[in-house]
Residue, then its C-alpha position, 0 to 999 in steps of 0.5 A: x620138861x615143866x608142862x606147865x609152860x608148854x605153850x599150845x597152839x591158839x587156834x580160833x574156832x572159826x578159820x577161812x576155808x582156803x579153796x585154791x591153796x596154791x595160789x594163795x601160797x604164790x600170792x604170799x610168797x610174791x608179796x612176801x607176806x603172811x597167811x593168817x587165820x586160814x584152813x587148808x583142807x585136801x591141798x595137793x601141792x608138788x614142789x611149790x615155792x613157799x620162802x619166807x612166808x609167815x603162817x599164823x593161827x592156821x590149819x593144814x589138815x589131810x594136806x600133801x606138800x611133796x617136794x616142796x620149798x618152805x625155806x625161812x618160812x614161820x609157823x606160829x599156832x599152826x596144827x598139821x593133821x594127817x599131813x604129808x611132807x615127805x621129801x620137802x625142804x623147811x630150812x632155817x624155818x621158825x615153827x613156835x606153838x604148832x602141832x603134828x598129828x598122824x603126819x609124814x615127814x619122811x626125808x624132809x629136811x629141817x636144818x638149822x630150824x628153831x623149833x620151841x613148843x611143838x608136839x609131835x604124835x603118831x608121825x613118821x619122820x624117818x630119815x628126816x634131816x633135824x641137824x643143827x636145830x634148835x630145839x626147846x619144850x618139845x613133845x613127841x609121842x608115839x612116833x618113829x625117827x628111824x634113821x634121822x640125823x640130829x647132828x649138832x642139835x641144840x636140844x632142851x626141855x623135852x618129853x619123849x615117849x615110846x619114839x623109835x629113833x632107831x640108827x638116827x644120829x646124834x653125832x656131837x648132840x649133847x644129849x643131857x637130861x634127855x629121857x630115852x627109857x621109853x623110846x627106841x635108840x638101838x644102834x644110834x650114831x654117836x661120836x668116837x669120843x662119846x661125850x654126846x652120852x654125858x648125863x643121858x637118862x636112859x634104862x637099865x637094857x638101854x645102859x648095858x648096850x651103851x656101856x659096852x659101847x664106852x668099852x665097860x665090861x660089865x661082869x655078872x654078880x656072883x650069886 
């Protein structure tokens, strides 16, 4: 991935402090309108309605959003510190230009999301549902996606290091150019006919597995 196109957030230094979060989130989700230039700072919210509503240039920081819907909604220059939306729905959602640090994610579900220029850094997204998502200029960094599913994913242009996508499912991914050497893919799902697997760069212990899962028979070189 060319880091020099990488898109960061653009946050303005000062952002309105948002004191009833779950209002303004019912506000805008019945006006079906935008949440700009906006700080949430220790929002508990449980299994609120956020459909279709567009954030930009916010912050969500120390914030729990358990169970909640946020279905089709966009998120452009929007950062999530220690952030916590386990078991939450954020299908068909446009994130573009957003940051994750030291977030939860465990169980959410992400189908068929388009996300582009995102960073992803000391999260837990195990078990997170990322299939069919479009994903391009993508960095994550540190963070564990064990039992994820990545099925049917569109992914390009990203950079990944010392990640855990241990049993996660790329079932019919194509995984081109995708560089694991540094992340964790034991056991991960793939299709009978393997062709997710063309093109991968992985290392030479991550190539002995995978070879004998392709049927190859390596034999030791005699000395």
């Amino acid at each position: 991935m060319n880091k020099k196109v990488f898109k960061e957030p653009k946050i303005p230094e000062e952002l309105t402090e948002v004191k009833d979060g779950a209002e303004l989130i019912r506000t805008a989700r019945e006006e079906e309108g935008e949440i700009f230039r906006r700080q949430f700072t220790g929002t508990f919210l449980s299994r609120i309605d956020g459909k279709h509503i567009s954030f930009q240039q916010v912050v969500f920081r120390n914030c729990k959003f358990l169970g909640c819907s946020f279905d089709r909604a966009s998120f452009t220059d929007v950062k999530f510190i220690g952030c916590d939306f386990s078991n939450s729905s954020m299908n068909d959602v446009c994130f573009k230009s957003c940051a994750f640090e030291n977030c939860k994610a465990l169980g959410t579900d992400f189908y068929g999301s388009n996300i582009r220029h995102i960073s992803i850094e000391n999260c837990n997204f195990r078990d997170a549902g990322m299939d069919a998502v479009r994903m391009s200029y993508v960095k994550i960094y540190h963070s564990d996606f064990t039992d994820a599913s990545f099925s049917k994913c569109n992914i390009t242009n990203v950079d990944w290091k010392d990640d855990c996508f241990k049993n996660a499912s790329f079932f019919k991914t194509w995984l081109k150019d995708i560089d694991f050497t540094e992340c964790d893919i034991t056991g991960i799902v793939i299709s009978d006919a393997k062709d997710e697997l063309r093109e991968v760069i992985v290392n030479l212990e991550q190539a002995i597995v995978l070879a004998k899962r392709l049927g190859i028979v390596i034999k030791e070189l005699e000395k």
